[in-house]
C-alpha positions as CSV (number, residue, x, y, z in Angstrom):
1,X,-96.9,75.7,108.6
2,X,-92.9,75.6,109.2
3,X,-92.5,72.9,107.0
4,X,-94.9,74.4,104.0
5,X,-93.0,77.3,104.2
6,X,-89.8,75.8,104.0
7,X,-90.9,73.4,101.3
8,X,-92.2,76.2,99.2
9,X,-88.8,78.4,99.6
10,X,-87.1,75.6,99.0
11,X,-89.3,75.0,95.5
12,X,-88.9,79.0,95.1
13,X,-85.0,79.0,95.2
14,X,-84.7,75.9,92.7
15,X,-86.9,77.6,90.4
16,X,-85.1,80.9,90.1
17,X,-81.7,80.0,88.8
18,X,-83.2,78.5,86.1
19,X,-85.0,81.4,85.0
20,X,-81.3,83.7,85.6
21,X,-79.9,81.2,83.5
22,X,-82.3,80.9,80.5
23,X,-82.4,85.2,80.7
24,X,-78.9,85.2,80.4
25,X,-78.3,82.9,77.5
26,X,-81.2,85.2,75.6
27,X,-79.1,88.0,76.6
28,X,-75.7,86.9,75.1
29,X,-78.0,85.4,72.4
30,X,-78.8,89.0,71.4
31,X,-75.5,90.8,72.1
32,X,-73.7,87.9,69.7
33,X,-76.2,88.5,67.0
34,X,-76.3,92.4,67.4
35,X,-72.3,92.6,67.6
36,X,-71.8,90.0,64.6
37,X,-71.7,92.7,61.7
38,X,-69.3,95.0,63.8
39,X,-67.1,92.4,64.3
40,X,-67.3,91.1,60.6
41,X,-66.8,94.6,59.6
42,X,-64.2,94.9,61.8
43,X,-62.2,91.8,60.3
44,X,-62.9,92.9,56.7
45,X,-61.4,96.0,57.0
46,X,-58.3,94.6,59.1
47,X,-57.9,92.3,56.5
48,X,-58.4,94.7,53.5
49,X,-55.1,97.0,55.4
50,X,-52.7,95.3,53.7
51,X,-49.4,97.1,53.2
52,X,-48.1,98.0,49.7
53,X,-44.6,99.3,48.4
54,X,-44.8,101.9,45.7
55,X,-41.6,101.4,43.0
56,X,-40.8,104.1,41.1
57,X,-38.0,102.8,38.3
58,X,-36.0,105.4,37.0
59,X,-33.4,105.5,34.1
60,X,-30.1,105.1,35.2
61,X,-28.4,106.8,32.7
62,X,-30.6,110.6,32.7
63,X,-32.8,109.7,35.7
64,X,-35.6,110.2,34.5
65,X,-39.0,108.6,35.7
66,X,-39.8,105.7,33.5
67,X,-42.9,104.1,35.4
68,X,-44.4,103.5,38.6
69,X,-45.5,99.7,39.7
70,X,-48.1,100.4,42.4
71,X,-49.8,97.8,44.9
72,X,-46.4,95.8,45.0
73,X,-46.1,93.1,48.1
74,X,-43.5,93.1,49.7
75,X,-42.7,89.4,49.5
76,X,-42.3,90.3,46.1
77,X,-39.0,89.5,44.1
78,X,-37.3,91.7,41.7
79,X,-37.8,88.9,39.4
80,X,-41.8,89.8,40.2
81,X,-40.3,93.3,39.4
82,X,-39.5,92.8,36.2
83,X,-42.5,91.3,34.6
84,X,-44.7,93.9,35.9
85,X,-42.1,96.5,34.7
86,X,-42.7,93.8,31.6
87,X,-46.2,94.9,31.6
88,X,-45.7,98.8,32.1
89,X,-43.2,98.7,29.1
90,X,-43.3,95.8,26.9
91,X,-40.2,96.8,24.7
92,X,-38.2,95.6,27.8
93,X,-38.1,91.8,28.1
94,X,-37.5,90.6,31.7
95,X,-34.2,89.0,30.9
96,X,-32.3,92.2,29.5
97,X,-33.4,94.4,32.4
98,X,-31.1,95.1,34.8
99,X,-32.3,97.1,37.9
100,X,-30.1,98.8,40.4
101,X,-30.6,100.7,44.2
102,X,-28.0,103.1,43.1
103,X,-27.5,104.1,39.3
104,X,-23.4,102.7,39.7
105,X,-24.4,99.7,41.7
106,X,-24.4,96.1,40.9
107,X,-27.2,94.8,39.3
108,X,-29.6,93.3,41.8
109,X,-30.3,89.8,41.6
110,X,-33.8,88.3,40.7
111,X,-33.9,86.4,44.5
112,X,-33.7,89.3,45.9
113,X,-37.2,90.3,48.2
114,X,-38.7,93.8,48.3
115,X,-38.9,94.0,51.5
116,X,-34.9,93.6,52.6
117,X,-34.8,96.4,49.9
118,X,-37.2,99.0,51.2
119,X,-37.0,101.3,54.0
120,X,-40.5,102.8,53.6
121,X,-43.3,102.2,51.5
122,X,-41.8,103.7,48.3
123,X,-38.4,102.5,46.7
124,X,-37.1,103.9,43.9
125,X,-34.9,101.1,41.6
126,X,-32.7,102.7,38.7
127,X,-33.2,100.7,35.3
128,X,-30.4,99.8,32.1
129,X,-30.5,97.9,29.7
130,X,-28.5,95.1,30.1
131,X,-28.8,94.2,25.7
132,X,-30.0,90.8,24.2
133,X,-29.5,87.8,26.2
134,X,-28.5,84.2,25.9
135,X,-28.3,81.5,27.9
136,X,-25.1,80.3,29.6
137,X,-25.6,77.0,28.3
138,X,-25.2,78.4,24.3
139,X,-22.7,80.3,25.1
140,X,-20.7,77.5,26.7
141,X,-21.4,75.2,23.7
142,X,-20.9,77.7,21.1
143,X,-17.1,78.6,22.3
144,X,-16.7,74.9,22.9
145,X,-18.0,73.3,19.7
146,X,-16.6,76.3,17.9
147,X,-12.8,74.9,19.1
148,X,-13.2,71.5,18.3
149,X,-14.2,71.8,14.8
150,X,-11.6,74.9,13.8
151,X,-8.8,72.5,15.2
152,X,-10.1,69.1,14.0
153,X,-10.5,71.5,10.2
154,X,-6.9,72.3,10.5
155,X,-5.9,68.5,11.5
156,X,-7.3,67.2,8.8
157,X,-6.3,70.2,6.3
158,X,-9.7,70.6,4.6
159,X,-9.0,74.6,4.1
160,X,-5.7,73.9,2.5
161,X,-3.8,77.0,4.0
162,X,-0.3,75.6,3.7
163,X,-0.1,74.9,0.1
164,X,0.0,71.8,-1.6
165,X,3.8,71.2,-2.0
166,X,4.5,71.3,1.6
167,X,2.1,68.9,2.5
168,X,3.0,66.1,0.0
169,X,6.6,66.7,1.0
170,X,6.1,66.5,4.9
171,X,5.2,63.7,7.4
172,X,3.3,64.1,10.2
173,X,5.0,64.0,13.8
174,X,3.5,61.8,15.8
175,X,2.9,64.8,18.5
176,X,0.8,66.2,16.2
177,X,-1.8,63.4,16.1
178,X,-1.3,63.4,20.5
179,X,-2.0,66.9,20.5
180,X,-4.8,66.5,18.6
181,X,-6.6,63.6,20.4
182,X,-5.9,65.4,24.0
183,X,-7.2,68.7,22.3
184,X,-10.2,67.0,21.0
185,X,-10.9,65.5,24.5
186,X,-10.7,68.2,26.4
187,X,-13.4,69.9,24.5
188,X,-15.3,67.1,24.0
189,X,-15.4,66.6,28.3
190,X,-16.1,70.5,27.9
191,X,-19.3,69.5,26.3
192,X,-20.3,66.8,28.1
193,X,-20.0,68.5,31.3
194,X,-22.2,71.9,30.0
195,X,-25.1,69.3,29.2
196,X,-24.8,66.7,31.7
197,X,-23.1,67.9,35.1
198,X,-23.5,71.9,35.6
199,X,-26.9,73.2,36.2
200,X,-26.8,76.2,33.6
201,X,-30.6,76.3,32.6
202,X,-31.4,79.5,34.1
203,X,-28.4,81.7,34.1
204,X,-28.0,84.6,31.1
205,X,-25.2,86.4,30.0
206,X,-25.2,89.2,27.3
207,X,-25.1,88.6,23.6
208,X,-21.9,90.2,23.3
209,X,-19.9,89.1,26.0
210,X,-20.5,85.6,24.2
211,X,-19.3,87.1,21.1
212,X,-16.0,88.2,22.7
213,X,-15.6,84.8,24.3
214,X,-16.0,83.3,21.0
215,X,-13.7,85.5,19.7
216,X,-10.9,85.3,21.9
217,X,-11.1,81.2,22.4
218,X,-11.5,81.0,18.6
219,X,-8.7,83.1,17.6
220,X,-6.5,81.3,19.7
221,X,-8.1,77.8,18.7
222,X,-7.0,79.3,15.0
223,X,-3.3,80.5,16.1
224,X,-2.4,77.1,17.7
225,X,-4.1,74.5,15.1
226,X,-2.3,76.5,12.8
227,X,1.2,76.0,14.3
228,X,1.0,72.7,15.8
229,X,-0.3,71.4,11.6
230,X,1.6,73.0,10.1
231,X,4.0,71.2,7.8
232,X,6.8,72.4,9.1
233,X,6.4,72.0,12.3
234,X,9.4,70.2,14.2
235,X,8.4,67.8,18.1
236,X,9.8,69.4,21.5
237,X,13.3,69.8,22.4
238,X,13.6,66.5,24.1
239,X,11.3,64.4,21.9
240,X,9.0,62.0,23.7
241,X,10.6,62.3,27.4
242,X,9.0,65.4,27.0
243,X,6.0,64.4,24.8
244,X,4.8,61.2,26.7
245,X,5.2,62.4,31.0
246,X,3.2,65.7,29.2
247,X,0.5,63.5,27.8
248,X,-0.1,62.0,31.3
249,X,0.2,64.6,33.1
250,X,-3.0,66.6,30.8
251,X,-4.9,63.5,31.1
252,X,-4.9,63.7,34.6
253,X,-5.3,67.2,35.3
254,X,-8.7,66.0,32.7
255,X,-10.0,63.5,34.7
256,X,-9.4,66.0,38.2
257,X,-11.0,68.9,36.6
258,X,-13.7,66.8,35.9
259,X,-14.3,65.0,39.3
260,X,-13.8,68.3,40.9
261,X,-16.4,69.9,39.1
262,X,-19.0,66.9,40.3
263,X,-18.2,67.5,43.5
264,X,-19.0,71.0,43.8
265,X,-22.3,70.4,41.8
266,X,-23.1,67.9,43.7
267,X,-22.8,70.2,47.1
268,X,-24.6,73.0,45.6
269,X,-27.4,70.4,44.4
270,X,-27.8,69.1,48.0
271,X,-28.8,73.0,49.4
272,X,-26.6,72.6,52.4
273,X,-24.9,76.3,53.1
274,X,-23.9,76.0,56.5
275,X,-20.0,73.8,55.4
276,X,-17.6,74.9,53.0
277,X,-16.5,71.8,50.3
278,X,-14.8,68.8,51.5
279,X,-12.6,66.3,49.8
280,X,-14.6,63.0,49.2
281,X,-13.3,59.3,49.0
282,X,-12.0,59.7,44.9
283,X,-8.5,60.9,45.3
284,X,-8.9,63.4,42.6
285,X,-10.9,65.7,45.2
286,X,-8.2,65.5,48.0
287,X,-6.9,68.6,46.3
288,X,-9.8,70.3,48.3
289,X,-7.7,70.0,51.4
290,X,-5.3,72.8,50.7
291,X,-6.9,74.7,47.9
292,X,-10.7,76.2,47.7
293,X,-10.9,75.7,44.0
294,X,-8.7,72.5,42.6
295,X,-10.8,72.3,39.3
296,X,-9.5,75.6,38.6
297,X,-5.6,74.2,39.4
298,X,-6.4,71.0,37.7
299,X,-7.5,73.6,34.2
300,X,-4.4,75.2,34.8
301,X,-2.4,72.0,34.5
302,X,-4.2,70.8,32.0
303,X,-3.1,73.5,29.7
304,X,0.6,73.9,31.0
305,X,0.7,70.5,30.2
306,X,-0.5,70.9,26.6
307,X,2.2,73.9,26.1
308,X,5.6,71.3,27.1
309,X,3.7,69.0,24.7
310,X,3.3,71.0,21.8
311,X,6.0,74.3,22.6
312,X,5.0,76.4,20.5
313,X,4.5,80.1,21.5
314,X,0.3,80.2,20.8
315,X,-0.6,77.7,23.2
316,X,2.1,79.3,25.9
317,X,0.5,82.6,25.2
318,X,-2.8,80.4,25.7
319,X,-1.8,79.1,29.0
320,X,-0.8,82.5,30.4
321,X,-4.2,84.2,29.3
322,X,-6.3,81.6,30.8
323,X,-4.2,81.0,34.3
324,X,-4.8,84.6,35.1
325,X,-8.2,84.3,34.6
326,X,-8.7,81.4,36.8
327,X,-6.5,82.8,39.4
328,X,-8.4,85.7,39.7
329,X,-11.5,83.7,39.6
330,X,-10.1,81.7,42.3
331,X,-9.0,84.4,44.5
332,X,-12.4,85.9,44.3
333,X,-13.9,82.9,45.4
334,X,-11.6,81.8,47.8
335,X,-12.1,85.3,50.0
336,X,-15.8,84.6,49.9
337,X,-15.6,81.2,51.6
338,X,-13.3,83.0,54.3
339,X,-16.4,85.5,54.2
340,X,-18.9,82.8,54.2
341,X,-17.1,80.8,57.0
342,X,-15.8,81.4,60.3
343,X,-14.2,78.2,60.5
344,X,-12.8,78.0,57.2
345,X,-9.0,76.0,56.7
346,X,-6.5,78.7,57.2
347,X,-3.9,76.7,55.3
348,X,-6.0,76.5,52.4
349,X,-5.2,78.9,49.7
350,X,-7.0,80.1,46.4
351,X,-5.5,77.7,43.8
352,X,-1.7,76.7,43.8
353,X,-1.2,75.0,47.6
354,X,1.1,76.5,49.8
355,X,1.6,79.8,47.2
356,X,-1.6,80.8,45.4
C-alpha cells in the first residue's frame, strides 16, 4: 500500500507542473494579445510627438511679419528655410534672400542648422533682400576676360585713340610687347584657375558688387593700356636692367601665386579641419612657413613687378589699390587661423614675412 501510494504521488507531482506550465503560457498568451493595441497605441503616439520649431520671418527693414513656416525640423537648414520661405512668397528666389537673427547682423549662412539657432520652439529670423544674384564663377570671368581683351584692343590699336600721325611716326619699345605678353598671362592663368582649380560652383555674390568690380578692374585695365601703347611712351629709367630682372621676377611671383592657390584647394578638397596649411615638397609653397597667405604676397609681387617694368603712374596707382586689398584680406584671414588653432606658428605673419 506504501509503495502504491508513493507511486501514485509520485505520478501526481509529475503531472502538476505540466498543467502550471501550460496555464501559465495561456495566461501570458492572453495578457500579450489583450495588451498589444495599448502598446501599439502607445508607440504611435510616441512616435507621432515629434518636436517642431515655428519661424516667424520678419522684414528687417520695418519689422513687420512677412510669413510664418510652421512644422519646421529642427535638423533643418536655413538653406531648407529659404525654399519654404520660397513657397510662402514666390517673388523671393532662394538665392537673393538673406536672413538674419538680428535685423543688423550678418547674414546667416545656408549650413547653418535650426536647432544651434533656436532656444525654444519659435525663432523669429529678420529677412532683406540681398538683389539679383550671380555666380562667383561669372563674375570672376567677366572682370577677367573683360581685361584681357580691353588691353590686347589697345596693343593692337583697333580703336585708333592716338591718331594716325603718331602711330606711323613711332616705334614700338620693345617693353611694350613684354608688358603685354606678362599682362596677357596673368589673366589668361586668371582664367584658367576660375575654371579648373577653385571650386566656385556654388558661391553667389550680388549683381552689383560684380558691376563695381568690373568697373574698377576695367577702368584701370583702360588707364594703363592706354599709357603703356601709347605712342609716346618712353622704357624705364634704366632700360632693360630694369625691364629684364622685373620680367622674372612677375613670372615668378605667377608661377607661386598659382601653386599656392593649388595647395590650398587641394586642403580644403581633402575636408581635414583639424591642421592649419603646410608647405609641401614644390618650393613655391615654402612661403607657407612664415606667412598664412603667400598667394596673396606672391599677387602682390606680381604686380609691383609689373609697375618697375612699365613706370608709369596707372599701374603704380594699380599696385597700391590692390595690395591694400589683399593685405586686409590677409590680415583677416590670418587672425582666424590663430582663432581656429591653438597651435598655430607664432612667427608666421599675415602676408609680408617678418613685417606684415
Amino acid at each position: 500500500m506504501y509503495a502504491l501510494h508513493k507511486g501514485g504521488a509520485a505520478i501526481k507531482e509529475d503531472m502538476v507542473p505540466g498543467k502550471q506550465s501550460e496555464t501559465k503560457s495561456f495566461l501570458s498568451l492572453s495578457q500579450f494579445v489583450l495588451t498589444s493595441g495599448q502598446l501599439g497605441q502607445y508607440a504611435l503616439q510616441k512616435h507621432s510627438k515629434i518636436s517642431y520649431v515655428e519661424v516667424e520671418i520678419l522684414d528687417a527693414q520695418t519689422k513687420k511679419q512677412i510669413c510664418v513656416l510652421e512644422k519646421i525640423l529642427p535638423s533643418f537648414t536655413i538653406a531648407d528655410i529659404k525654399h519654404k520661405f520660397h513657397k510662402a512668397c514666390p517673388q523671393w528666389y532662394p538665392s537673393r534672400v538673406g536672413l538674419h537673427l538680428e535685423c543688423t547682423g550678418p547674414v546667416l549662412k545656408e549650413t547653418k542648422v535650426i536647432k544651434n539657432l533656436a532656444a525654444s520652439s519659435i525663432i523669429t529670423l529678420y529677412f532683406r533682400d540681398l538683389g539679383t544674384q550671380i555666380s562667383w564663377i561669372t563674375v570672376f570671368l567677366t572682370e577677367y576676360t573683360g581685361c584681357l581683351l580691353i588691353y590686347l584692343l589697345f596693343y593692337f590699336r583697333l580703336l585708333n585713340l592716338y591718331g594716325m600721325e603718331d602711330i606711323d611716326h613711332c616705334s614700338r619699345q620693345p617693353v611694350v610687347h613684354l608688358a603685354c605678353i606678362c599682362h596677357s598671362l596673368h589673366y589668361i592663368k586668371q582664367i584658367f584657375e576660375t575654371l579648373f582649380v577653385h571650386s566656385l560652383s556654388n558661391g553667389n555674390t550680388a549683381l552689383k558688387k560684380m558691376l563695381k568690380g568690373c568697373a574698377f578692374y576695367w577702368g584701370f585695365t583702360i588707364w594703363m593700356a592706354y599709357y603703356i601703347n601709347h605712342p609716346l611712351y618712353t622704357p624705364p629709367s634704366f632700360g632693360n636692367r630694369q625691364i629684364f630682372p622685373a620680367v622674372v621676377c612677375f613670372l615668378v611671383c605667377g608661377a607661386g601665386n598659382y601653386f599656392t592657390n593649388v595647395a590650398l584647394v587641394q586642403v580644403h578638397k581633402t575636408g581635414i579641419k583639424n591642421h592649419f596649411i603646410r608647405p609641401t615638397y614644390n618650393p613655391f609653397t615654402w612661403l607657407f612657413k612664415l606667412v598664412s597667405c603667400p598667394n596673396y604676397t606672391y599677387e602682390m609681387g606680381t604686380w609691383i613687378s609689373f609697375t618697375i617694368m612699365t613706370q608709369t603712374l596707372p599701374v603704380a596707382v594699380f599696385s597700391l589699390m590692390v595690395s591694400l586689398q589683399l593685405i586686409f584680406w590677409a590680415q583677416r584671414k590670418h587672425c582666424k587661423y590663430q582663432k581656429d588653432f591653438k597651435n598655430y606658428p607664432s612667427y608666421r605673419t599675415a602676408m609680408i614675412p617678418f613685417i606684415l
